[in-house]
C-alpha positions in Angstrom: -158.5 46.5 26.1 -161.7 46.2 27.7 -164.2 43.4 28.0 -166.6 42.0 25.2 -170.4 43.6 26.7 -171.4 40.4 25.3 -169.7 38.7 28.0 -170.3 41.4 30.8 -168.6 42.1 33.5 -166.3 39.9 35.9 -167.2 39.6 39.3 -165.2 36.7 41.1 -168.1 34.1 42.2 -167.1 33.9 45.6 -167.2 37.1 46.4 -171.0 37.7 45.6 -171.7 34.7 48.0 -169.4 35.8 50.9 -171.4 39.2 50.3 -174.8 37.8 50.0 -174.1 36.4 53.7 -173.4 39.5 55.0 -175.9 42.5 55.7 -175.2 46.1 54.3 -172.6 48.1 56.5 -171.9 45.2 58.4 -168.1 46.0 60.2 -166.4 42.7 59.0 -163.4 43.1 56.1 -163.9 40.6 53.0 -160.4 39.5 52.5 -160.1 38.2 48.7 -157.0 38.1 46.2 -159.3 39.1 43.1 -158.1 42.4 42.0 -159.4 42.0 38.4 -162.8 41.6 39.5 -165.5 44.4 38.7 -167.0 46.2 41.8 -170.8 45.7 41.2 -173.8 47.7 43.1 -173.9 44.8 45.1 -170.6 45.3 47.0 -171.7 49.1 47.9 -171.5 49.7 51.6 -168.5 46.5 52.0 -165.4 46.5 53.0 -162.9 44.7 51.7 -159.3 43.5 52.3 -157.9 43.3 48.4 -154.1 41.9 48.9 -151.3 43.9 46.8 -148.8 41.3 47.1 -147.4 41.4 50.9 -150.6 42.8 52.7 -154.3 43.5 52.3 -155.4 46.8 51.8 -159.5 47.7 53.2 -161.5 49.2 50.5 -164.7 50.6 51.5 -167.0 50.7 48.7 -168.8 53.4 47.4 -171.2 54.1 44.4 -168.2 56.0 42.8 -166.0 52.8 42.5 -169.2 50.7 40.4 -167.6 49.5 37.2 -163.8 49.5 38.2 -161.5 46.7 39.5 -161.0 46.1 42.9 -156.9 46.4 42.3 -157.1 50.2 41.5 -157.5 50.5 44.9 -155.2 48.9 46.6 -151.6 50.2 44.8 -148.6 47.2 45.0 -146.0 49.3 44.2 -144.6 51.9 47.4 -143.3 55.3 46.1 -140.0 56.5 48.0 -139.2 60.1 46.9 -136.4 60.8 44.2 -133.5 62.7 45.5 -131.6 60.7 47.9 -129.2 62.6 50.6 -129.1 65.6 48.6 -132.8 66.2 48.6 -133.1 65.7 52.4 -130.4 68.2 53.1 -132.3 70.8 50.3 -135.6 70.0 52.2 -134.1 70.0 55.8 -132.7 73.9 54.6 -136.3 74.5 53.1 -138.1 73.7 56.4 -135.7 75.5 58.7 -136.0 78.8 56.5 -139.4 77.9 57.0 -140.0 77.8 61.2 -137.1 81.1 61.1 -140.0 83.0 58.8 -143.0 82.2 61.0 -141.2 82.7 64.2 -140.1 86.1 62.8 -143.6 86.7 61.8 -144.9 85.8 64.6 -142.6 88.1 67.0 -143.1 91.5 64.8 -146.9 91.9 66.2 -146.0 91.2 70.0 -143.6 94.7 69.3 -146.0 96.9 68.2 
């Protein structure tokens, strides 16, 4: 559910004052915890370090990201493929077929 526009946005506090203290494009990461704060116009041209639970993720911000959450960019969950040992042996077959094609394709001009 979003936010009442009555009550605008949420930007954490402290991070508009670390920002105000900064100048635009200015190299240093922002390290913060808020992932449910709003990325305002403010922020554009920052970068910041927005923690996912073991490490902090930099997020440069650009004029596409005003409006959403700093968390959406900084994912806390790590995919590892589906498929386990049979899937590597599947893609290790997959690969090898692969190199045998292009080394094949690759010697049929040098005859000719």
């Amino acid at each position: 559910m979003s936010r009442s526009l009555k009550k605008g946005p949420y930007i954490y506090e402290k991070l508009l004052t670390k920002i105000s203290k900064l100048k635009i494009g200015d190299p240093t990461v922002i390290k913060t915890w808020a992932r449910d704060s709003q990325i305002a116009p403010e922020m554009i041209g920052f970068t910041f370090g927005v923690h996912n639970g073991k490490d902090f993720i930099p997020v440069r911000i650009t004029e596409e990201m005003v409006g959403h959450r700093l968390g959406e960019f900084s994912p806390t969950r790590k995919f590892v493929r589906h498929g386990g040992k049979m899937q590597k042996e599947i893609e290790a077959k997959k690969k090898e077929s692969e190199i045998a094609a292009a080394q094949a394709a690759k010697a049929a001009p040098e005859k000719k």
